[in-house]
C-alpha positions in Angstrom: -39.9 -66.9 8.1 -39.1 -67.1 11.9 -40.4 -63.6 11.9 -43.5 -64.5 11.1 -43.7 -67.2 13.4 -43.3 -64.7 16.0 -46.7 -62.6 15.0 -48.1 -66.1 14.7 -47.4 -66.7 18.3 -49.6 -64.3 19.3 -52.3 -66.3 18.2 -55.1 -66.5 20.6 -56.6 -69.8 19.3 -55.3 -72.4 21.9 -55.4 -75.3 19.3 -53.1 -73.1 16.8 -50.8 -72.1 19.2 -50.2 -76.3 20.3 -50.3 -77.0 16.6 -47.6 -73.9 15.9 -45.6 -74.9 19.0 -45.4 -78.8 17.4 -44.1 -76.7 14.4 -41.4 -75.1 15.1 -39.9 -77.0 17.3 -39.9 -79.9 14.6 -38.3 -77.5 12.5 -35.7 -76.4 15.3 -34.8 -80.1 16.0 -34.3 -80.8 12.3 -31.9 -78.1 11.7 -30.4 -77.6 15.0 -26.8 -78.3 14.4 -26.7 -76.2 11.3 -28.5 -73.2 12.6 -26.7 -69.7 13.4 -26.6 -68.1 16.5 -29.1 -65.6 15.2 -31.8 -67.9 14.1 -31.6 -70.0 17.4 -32.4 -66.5 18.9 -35.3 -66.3 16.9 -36.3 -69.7 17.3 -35.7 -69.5 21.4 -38.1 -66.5 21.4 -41.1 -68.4 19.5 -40.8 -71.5 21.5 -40.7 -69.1 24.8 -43.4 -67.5 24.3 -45.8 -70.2 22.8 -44.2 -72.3 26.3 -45.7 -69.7 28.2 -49.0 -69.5 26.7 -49.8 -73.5 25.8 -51.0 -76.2 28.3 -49.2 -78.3 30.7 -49.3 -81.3 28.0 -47.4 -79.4 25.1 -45.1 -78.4 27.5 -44.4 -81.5 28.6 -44.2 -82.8 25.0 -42.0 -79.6 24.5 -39.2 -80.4 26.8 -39.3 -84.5 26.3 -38.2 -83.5 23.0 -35.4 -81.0 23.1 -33.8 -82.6 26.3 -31.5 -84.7 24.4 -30.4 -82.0 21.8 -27.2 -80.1 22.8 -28.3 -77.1 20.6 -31.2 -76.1 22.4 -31.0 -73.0 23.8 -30.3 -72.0 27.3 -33.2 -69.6 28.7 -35.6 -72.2 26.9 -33.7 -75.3 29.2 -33.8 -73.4 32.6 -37.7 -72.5 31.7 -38.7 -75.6 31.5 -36.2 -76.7 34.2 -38.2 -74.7 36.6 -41.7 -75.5 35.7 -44.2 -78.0 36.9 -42.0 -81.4 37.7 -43.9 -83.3 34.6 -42.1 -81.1 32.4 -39.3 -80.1 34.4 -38.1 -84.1 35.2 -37.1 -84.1 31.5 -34.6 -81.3 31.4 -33.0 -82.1 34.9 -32.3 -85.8 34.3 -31.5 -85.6 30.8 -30.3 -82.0 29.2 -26.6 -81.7 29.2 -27.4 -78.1 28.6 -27.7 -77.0 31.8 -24.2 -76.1 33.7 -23.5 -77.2 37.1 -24.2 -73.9 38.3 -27.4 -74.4 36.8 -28.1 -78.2 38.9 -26.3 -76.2 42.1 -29.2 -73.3 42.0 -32.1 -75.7 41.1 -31.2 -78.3 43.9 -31.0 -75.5 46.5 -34.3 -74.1 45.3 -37.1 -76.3 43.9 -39.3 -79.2 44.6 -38.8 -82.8 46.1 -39.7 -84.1 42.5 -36.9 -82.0 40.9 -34.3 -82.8 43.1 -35.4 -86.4 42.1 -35.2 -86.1 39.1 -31.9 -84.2 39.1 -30.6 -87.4 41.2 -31.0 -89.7 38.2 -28.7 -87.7 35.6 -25.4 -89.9 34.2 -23.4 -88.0 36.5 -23.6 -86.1 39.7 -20.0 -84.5 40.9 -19.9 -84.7 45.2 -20.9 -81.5 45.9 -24.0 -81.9 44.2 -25.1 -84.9 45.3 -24.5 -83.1 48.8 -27.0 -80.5 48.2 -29.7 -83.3 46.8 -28.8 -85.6 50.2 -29.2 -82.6 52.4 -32.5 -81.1 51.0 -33.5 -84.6 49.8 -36.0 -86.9 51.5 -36.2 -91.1 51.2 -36.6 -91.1 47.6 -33.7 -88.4 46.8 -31.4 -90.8 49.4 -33.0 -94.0 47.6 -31.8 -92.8 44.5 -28.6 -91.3 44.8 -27.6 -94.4 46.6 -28.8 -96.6 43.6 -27.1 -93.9 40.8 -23.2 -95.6 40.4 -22.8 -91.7 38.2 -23.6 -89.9 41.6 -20.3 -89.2 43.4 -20.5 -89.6 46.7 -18.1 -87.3 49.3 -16.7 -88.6 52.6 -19.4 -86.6 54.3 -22.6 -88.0 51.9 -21.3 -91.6 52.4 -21.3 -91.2 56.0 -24.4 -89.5 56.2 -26.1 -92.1 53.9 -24.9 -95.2 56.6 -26.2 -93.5 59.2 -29.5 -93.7 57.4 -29.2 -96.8 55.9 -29.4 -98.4 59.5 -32.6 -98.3 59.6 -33.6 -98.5 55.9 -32.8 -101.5 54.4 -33.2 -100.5 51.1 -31.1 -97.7 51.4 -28.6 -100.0 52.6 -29.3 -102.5 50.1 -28.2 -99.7 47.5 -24.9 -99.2 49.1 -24.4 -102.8 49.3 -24.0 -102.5 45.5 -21.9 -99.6 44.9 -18.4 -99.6 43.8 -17.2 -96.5 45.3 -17.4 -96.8 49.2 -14.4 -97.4 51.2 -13.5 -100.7 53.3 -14.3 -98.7 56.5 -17.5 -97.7 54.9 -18.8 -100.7 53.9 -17.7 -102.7 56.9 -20.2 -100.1 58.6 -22.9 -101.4 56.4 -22.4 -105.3 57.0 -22.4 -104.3 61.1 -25.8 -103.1 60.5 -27.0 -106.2 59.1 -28.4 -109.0 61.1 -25.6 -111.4 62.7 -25.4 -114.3 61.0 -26.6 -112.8 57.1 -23.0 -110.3 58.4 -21.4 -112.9 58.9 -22.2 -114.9 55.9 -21.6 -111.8 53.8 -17.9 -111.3 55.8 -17.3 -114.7 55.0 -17.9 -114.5 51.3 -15.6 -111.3 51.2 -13.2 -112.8 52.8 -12.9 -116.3 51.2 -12.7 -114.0 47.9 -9.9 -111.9 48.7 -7.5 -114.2 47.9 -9.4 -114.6 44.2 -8.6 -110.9 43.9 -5.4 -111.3 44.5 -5.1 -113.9 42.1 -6.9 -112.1 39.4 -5.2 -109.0 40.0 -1.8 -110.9 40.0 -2.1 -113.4 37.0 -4.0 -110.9 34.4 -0.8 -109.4 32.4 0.2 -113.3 32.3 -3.4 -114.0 30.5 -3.0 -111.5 28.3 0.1 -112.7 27.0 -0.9 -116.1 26.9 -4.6 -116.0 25.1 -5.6 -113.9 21.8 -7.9 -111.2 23.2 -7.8 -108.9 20.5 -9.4 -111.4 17.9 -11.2 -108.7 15.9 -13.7 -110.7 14.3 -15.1 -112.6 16.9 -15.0 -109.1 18.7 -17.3 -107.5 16.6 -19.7 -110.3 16.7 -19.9 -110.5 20.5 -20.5 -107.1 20.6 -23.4 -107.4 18.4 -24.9 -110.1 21.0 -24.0 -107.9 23.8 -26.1 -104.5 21.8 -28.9 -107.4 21.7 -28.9 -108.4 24.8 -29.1 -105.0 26.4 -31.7 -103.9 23.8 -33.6 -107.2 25.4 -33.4 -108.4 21.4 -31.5 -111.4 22.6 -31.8 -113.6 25.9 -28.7 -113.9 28.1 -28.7 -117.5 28.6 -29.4 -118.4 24.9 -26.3 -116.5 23.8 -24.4 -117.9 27.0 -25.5 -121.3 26.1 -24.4 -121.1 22.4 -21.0 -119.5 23.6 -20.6 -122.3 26.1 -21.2 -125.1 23.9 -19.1 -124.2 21.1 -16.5 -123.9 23.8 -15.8 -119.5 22.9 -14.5 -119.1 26.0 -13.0 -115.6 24.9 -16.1 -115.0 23.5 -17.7 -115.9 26.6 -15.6 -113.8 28.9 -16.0 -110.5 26.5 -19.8 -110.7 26.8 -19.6 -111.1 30.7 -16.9 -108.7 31.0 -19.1 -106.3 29.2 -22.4 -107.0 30.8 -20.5 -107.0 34.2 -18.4 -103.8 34.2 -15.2 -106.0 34.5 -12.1 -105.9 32.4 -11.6 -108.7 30.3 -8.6 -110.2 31.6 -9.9 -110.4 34.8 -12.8 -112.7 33.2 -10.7 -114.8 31.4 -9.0 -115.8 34.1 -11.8 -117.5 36.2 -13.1 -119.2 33.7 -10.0 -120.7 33.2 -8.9 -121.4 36.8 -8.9 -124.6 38.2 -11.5 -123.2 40.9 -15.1 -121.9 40.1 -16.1 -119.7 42.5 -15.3 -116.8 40.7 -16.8 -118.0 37.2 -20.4 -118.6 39.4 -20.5 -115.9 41.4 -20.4 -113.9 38.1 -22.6 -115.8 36.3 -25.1 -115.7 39.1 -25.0 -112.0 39.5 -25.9 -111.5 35.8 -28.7 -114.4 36.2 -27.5 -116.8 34.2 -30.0 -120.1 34.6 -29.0 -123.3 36.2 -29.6 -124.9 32.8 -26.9 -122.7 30.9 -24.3 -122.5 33.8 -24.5 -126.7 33.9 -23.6 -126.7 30.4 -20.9 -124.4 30.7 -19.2 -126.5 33.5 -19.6 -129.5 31.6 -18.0 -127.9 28.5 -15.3 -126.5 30.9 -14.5 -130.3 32.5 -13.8 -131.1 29.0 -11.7 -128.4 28.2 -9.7 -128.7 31.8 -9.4 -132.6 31.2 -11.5 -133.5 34.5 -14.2 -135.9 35.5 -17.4 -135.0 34.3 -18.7 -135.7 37.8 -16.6 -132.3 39.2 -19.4 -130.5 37.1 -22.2 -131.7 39.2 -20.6 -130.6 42.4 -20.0 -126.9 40.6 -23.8 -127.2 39.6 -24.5 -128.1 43.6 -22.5 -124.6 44.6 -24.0 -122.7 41.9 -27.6 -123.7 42.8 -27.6 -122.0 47.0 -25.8 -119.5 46.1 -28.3 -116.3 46.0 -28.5 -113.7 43.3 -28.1 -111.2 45.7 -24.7 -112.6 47.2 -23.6 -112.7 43.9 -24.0 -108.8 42.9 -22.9 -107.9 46.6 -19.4 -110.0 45.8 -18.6 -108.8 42.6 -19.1 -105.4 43.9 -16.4 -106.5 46.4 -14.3 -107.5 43.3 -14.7 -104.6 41.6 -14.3 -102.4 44.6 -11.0 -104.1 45.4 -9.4 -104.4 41.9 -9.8 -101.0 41.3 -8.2 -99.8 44.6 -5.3 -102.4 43.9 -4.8 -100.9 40.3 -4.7 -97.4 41.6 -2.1 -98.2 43.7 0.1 -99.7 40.9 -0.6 -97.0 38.9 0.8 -94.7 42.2 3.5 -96.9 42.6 4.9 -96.8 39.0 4.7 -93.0 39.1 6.8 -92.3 41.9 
């Protein structure tokens, strides 16, 4: 059959060429993961050639399709890889087919569009990324800065401060990363007018302590709550699919969780949502304090509405006056979203350089 394909490829008829090309590579996606190596041959040499021959639109449809399937052959990928950026975006941001060699030799050699493209993949090891910041212009730096899958080397963080000194919204990216060192980011808050640094200092600083803490306490939260409660589990991570499918609303599901007082419900859906470990989130919402608990909440946008509830709920469960939860709601309300994502990047930043060094320590 394939080898008729092939004669029909030669077709002149542009409409039955399109029409072939939608055909086969129907067929190919169908049976991909069961076909031999010789009929992928056979099938990589019809959809090359009708590639070659169709418009820019088939092509484009052409490689939207096959850039999520595994199977799909290698000369086919780097074709399309290297052809007009419409169809080439596909392939470079989402084909897992092509090797690093491949990304290496297409970042040194094509197009601004391709390198941005290439910039938004999953993941991007350091030497890459130093090829796309070197070649790159504002929107390849915009973008690897904004990518938390782009490794970034000593030399392409560096290089990215200096720029950022006079691009805030470069810098605004690296404000939110999780990878940079102290030195590094203390580079980044010098370049930001005086008094928003020193607000931003201040909040890093009045929060180290809360790392501490949180680092500190966890293995003693563990013990003492039930985490691994299977059932509510699985139901929370039903929300949390919802949620991120934008099926559910965040505060409607925060609000439920808060007034039927599932606080370990609660913290495994923030947790989740906010790239934290659990037992770090269970632990502010059970301290006395609420900083940590807001500036969470705030940095995944959780309304005034649903947050007051939640403190209210939380007096009641901490015995306290219920007048403590209008002085939380007072806090909660001036602090800014964007302070909010900026310190629990600090948290993040921190916990994960304080566990890396237990985990040193232990070894030796």
């Amino acid at each position: 059959m394939l080898s008729s394909l092939i004669e029909l490829a030669k077709e002149s008829d542009s409409e039955k060429r399109r029409e072939l090309l939608g055909h086969v590579s129907a067929l190919f996606i169908a049976g991909a993961e069961r076909y031999t190596n010789e009929e992928k041959t056979l099938f990589n040499g019809v959809m090359r050639r009708l590639a070659e021959l169709v418009e820019v639109g088939d092509r484009q449809a052409l490689a939207e399709d096959l850039s999520k399937v595994d199977q799909t052959p290698h000369d086919l990928v780097m074709q399309l890889a290297n052809d007009n950026i419409v169809i080439a975006r596909y392939m470079l941001q989402y084909s897992d087919v092509l090797t690093q060699a491949d990304l290496m030799h297409l970042a040194k050699t094509k197009s601004q569009g391709h390198l941005l493209a290439i910039s938004k993949r999953d993941h991007l090891e350091a030497r890459l990324t130093d090829v796309l910041l070197e070649r790159g212009e504002q929107p390849v730096h915009h973008s690897v800065a904004e990518n938390p899958g782009a490794e970034l080397s000593n030399w392409g963080a560096r290089f990215l401060i200096k720029l950022a000194d006079k691009d805030e919204t470069l810098r605004d990216n690296l404000l939110s990363r999780q990878d940079l060192t102290k030195n590094h980011f203390d580079k980044l808050i010098d370049q930001l007018p005086e008094d928003e640094g020193k607000k931003l200092r201040h909040l890093y600083a009045s929060n180290e302590k809360l790392v501490e803490d949180l680092f500190h306490e966890a293995s003693k939260v563990v013990a003492a709550s039930t985490l691994d409660r299977k059932k509510s589990r699985i139901n929370t991570k039903v929300d949390i699919r919802d949620i991120r499918n934008e099926r559910k609303d965040l505060n409607k599901v925060f609000a439920e969780y808060a007034m039927s007082n599932r606080l370990l419900d609660l913290s495994f859906l923030l947790a989740d949502l906010a790239e934290i470990d659990q037992k770090h989130v269970i632990n502010v919402i059970l301290r006395m304090e609420i900083d940590g608990i807001a500036i969470l909440c705030k940095s995944l946008d959780v309304g005034e509405t649903e947050f007051g509830n939640f403190c209210r709920a939380r007096c009641g469960i901490l015995k306290l006056q219920c007048s403590i939860a209008d002085n939380w709601m007072a806090d909660y309300r001036v602090l800014s979203k964007a302070d909010a994502k900026r310190v629990v990047r600090f948290l993040k930043v921190r916990l994960k350089a304080m566990e890396h060094s237990e985990t040193l320590k232990q070894a030796s």
